[in-house]
C-alpha positions in Angstrom: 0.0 0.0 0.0 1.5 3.5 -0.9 1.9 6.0 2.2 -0.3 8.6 1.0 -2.9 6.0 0.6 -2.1 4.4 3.8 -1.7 7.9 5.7 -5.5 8.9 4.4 -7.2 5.5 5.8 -5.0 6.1 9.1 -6.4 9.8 9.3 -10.1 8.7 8.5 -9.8 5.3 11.2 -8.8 8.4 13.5 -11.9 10.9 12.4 -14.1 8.0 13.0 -12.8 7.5 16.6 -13.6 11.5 17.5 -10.3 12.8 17.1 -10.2 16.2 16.5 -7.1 15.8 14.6 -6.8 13.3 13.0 -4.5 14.1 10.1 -2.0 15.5 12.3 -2.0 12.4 14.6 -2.1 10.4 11.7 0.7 12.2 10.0 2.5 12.4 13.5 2.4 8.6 14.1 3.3 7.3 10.5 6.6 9.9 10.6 8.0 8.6 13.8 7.4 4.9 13.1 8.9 5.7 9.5 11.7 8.0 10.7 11.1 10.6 9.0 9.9 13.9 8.9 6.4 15.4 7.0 8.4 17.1 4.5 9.6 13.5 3.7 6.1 12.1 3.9 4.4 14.3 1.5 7.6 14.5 -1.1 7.4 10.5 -1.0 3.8 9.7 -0.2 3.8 7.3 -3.3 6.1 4.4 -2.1 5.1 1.7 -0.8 4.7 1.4 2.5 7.4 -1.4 4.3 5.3 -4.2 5.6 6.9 -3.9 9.2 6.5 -0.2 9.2 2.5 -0.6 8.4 2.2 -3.0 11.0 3.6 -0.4 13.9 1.3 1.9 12.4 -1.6 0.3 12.9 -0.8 -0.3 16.3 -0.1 2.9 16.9 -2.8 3.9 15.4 -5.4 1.3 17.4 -4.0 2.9 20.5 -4.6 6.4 19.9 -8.2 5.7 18.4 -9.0 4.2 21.7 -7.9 7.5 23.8 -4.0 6.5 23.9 -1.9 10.3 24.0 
């Protein structure tokens, strides 16, 4: 799955849980467990996303949809 694609569902799993900013989180949590910064993101936000790296995401992202800081 390509980041900007997998950045967008992350954003929208976050809307969904109330978050009242959930691009930012989402943008926020797929930078750190990619290592990069947004610049990065948005410049390459059609690679493909590492396996490993989407899997941290999602965890990442499971915990802050349920209230996680």
């Amino acid at each position: 799955m390509r980041l900007d694609v997998l950045l967008a569902r992350g954003a929208a799993r976050l809307a969904r849980a109330g978050s009242p900013s959930a691009r930012l989180d989402a943008e926020v949590l797929l930078c750190h467990v990619l290592g990069v910064d947004r610049t990065w993101l948005y410049t390459w936000g059609d690679r493909e996303a590492p396996s490993l790296a989407r899997a941290r995401f999602e965890a990442l992202l499971a915990a802050r949809a349920a209230g996680r800081p």
